[in-house]
N, C-alpha and C positions, 0 to 999 in steps of 0.2 A: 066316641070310643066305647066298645062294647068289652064288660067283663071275660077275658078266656074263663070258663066253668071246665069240669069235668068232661061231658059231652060233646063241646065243640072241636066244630072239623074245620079245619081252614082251607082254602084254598088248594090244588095241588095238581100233578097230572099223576090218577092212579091207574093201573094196570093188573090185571091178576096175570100172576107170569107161571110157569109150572118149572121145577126143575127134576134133572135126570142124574141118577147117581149110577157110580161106576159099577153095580150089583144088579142094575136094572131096572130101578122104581121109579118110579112118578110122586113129585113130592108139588102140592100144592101151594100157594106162595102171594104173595102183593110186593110191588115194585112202586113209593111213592116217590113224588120227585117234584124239583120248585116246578112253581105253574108255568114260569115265565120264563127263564133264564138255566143255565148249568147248575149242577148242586157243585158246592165246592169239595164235597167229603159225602162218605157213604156208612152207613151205618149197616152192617147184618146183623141180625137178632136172634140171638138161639133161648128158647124158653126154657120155663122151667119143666119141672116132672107130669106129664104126660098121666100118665098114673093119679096124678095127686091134682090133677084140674088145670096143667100148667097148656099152655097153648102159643099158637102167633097171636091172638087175641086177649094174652093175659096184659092189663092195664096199663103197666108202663109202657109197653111198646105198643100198645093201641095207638096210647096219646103220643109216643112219639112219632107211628104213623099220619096223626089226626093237626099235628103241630108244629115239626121240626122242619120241613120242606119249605115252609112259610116264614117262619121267624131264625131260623138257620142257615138256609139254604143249603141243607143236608136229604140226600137219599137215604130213605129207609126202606129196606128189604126187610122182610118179614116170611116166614115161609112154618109148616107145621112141619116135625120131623116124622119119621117112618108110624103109620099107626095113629097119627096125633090129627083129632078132629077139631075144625070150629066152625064159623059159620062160612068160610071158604069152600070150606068141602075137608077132606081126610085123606089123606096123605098114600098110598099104597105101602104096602111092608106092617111089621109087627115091630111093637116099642122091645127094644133090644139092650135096655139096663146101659145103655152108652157105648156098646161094645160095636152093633153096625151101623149106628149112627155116625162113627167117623165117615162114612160115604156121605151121607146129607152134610157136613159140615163141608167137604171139598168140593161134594155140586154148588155148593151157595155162593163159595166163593170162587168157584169157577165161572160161573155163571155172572158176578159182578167184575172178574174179570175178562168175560166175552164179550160183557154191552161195556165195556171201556167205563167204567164206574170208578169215579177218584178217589182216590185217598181212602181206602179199605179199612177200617175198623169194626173190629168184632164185640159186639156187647151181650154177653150171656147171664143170664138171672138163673140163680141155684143150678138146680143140673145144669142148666145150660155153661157154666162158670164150667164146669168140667169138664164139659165137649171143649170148650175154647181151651184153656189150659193144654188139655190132650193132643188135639187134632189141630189146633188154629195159631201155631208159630209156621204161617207159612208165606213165603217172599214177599206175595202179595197184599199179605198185611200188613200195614201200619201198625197197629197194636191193637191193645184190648181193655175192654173197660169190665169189671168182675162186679156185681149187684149180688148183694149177700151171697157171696161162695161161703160154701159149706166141706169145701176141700176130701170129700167126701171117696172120690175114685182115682181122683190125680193122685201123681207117684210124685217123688223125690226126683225122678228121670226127669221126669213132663215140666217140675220148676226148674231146675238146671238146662233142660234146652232154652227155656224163656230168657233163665240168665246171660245164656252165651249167645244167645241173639243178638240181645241189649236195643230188643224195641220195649217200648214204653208200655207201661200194665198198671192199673188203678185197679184198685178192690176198694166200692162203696161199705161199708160195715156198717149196719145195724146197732145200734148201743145196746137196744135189746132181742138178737137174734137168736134165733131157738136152736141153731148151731155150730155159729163160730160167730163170737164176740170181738170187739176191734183189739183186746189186749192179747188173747191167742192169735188172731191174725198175724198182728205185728212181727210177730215169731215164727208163725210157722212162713210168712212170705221174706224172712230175713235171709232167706236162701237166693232173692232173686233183687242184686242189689238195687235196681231201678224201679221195683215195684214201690208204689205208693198206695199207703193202705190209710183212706180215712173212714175213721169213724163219725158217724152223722146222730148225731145227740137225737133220743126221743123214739128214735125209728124205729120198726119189726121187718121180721123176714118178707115182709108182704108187700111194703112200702105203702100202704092205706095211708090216707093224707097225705103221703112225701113224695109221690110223685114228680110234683114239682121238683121239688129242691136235684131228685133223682137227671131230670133231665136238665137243670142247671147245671150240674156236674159234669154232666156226658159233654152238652155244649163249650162249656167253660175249657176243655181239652183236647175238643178237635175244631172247633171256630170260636176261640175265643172273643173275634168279635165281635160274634152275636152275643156274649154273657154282659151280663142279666137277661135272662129272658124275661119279654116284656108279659105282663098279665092281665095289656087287653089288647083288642087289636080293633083298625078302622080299615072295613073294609068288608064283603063276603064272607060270609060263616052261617055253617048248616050246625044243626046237633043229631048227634047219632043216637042209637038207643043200643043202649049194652044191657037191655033185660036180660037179655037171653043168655047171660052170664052171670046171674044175680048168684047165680049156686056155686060159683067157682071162684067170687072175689075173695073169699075169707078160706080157701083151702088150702089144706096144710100141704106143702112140697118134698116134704121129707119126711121118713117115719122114725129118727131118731130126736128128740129135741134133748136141750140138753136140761139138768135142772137149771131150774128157779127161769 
């Protein structure tokens, strides 16, 4: 058995796929999937701020492209929104503050509902928690998983559609997020009575080091019976190189942080 590190890529059948929004753009993307067998559940990924170094290739969802297809048996889509570069390529259109990105939010999930993709959950980190919140109570979702929302463009409208849904919604909280703490969470998501809001002791807006525990969580709520994820594996495994992102691990996502 070899240690899962940072770097490792496991096994998987990946694809770059492109998606097309209803405004006309070309949005750049990666489709992984187990190697061997059907995913039983599907993960779409909306990053964080574009602006602020957020990307498909910010960390968490690196590794959960690099991980979860293997030890889950979960699809993960990954795609950059309008404007948002990485080492995919860059996305057509201009970053539009969340306002036309409701278009890339319904190609993506149009698109995992054209390839017949199961069980749809939407997992957005900082802005991206937005775009889901906003755009992402739709049939074909299952629910949504919220990694330090910062509640930031969502309305009072947007949690009350969520409520009257009554699909399932997790917000991961940061103990020490630079803008919304799990004790104002609790509160400002008391609007939406099935949301579960934990807070994860130790952690920052960035999830450095927590990773893990980040995609324990995700697993632990859509195949739980893959929870625990295991942290080594026997079998095939490459290591990637995320140099090329060394300038963007530690970037801030927001430009209001709160004190202390």
């Amino acid at each position: 058995m070899t240690a899962i590190r940072a770097n490792s890529i496991l096994p998987a059948r990946r694809e770059d796929i492109t998606l097309h929004t209803a405004d006309g753009l070309t949005l750049v993307g990666e489709l992984a999937l187990p190697a061997d067998r059907p995913p039983v559940a599907t993960l779409v990924c909306l990053h964080p701020l574009p602006t602020h170094g957020g990307m498909m290739d910010s960390h968490v969802f690196r590794k959960a492209a690099w991980r979860l297809p293997a030890l889950a048996d979960l699809a993960v889509l990954r795609f950059n929104t309008r404007g948002t570069s990485s080492l995919r390529g860059t996305s057509e259109g201009a970053f539009d503050g969340g306002v036309g990105e409701r278009y890339d939010v319904a190609a993506a999930i149009e698109y995992a509902e054209f390839e017949s993709l199961p069980q749809v959950w939407l997992v957005g980190w900082s802005f991206g928690t937005d775009l889901v919140l906003r755009y992402g109570c739709d049939p074909t979702v299952e629910g949504a998983i919220l990694l330090s929302p910062p509640l930031r463009t969502s309305s009072a409208d947007d949690l009350a559609a969520w409520a009257a849904d009554g699909k399932p919604l997790t917000a991961l909280v940061p103990e020490f997020d630079d803008y919304l703490r799990p004790d104002e969470a609790r509160q400002r998501f008391a609007a939406v009575p099935q949301a579960e809001v934990v807070g994860v002791p130790g952690a920052k807006h960035l999830w450095v080091g927590d990773a893990e525990t980040v995609l324990d969580e995700v697993v632990r709520r859509i195949n739980p019976a893959a929870y625990p994820l295991p942290r080594s594996w026997d079998g095939p495994m490459e290591s990637g190189d995320a140099s090329a992102y060394a300038d963007r691990t530690v970037a801030a996502f927001a430009d209001r942080p709160i004190d202390g």
